[in-house]
N, C-alpha and C positions, 0 to 999 in steps of 0.2 A: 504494500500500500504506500502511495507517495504521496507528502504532503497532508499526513497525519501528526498527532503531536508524540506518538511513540516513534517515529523518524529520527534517530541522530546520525545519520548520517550527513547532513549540512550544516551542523553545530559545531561554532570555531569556537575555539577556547581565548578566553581574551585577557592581553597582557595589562599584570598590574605594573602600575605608574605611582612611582611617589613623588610627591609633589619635590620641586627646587626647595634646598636651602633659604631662606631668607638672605639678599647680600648682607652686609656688615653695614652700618653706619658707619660715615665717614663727614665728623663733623669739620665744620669750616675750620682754618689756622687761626684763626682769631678766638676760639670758643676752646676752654676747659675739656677734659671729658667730661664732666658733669654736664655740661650744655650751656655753661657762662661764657659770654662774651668775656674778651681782655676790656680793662681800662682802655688801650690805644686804640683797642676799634669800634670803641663806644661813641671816644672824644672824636675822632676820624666822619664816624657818622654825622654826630652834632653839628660838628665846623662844617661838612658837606652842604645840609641843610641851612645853617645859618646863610653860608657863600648863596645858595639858592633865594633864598627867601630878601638879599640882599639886590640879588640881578632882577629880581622880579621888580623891586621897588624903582632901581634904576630904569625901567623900562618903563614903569608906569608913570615917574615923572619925567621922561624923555623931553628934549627941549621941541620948538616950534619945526623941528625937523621931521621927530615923528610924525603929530599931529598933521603935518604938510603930505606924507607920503599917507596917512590915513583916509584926507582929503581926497586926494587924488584917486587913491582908491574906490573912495565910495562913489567920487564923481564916471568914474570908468564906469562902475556897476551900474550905476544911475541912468548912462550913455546906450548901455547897453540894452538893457531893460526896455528901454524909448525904442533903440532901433527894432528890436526883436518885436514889440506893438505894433510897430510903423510894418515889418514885412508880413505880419499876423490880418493888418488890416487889407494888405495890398493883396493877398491871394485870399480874403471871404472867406478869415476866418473867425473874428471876432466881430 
C-alpha cells in the first residue's frame, strides 16, 4: 500500500542543529568591563556637544550674509512657484 501512514519508506530522518554560541561582547575602549565609560570619553562627549550647540548658535546669528543668501533663496522659490502657475495656466490646467 503506498501512501498510507504505516509507509516509512519516505521518512528522512532529520538532522539536529544546535543553535551558535552567542558572540562575546566587545565593549567600546572607552568603557570598563563593567560597562562605564572612562572620565576622557565622557568629557570628549560633553566638549563635542558643547562645540555643537556653539556652531548652531553661530549660525543662527549669522550676519546680513546669511539672511541675504536666505533671501535669495526664498525669492528663487517664490520665482519658481509663479513660473510653474504661469505654465499650469498656459496648457488648461488650473
Amino acid at each position: 500500500m503506498t501512501g498510507t501512514q504505516g509507509d516509512d519508506s519516505e521518512v528522512v530522518d532529520a538532522e539536529v542543529v544546535e543553535e551558535p554560541a552567542a558572540p562575546p561582547v566587545v565593549l567600546p575602549a572607552d568603557y570598563s568591563e563593567s560597562g562605564v565609560p572612562s572620565f576622557d570619553y565622557v568629557r570628549d562627549r560633553i566638549e563635542a556637544r558643547v562645540h555643537t550647540s556653539g556652531g548652531s548658535v553661530e549660525l543662527a546669528n549669522a550676519g546680513p550674509e546669511a539672511k541675504s543668501l536666505d533671501e535669495q533663496q526664498a525669492e528663487r522659490e517664490e520665482a519658481g512657484r509663479a513660473k510653474l502657475a504661469e505654465i499650469r495656466r498656459s496648457m488648461g490646467l488650473d
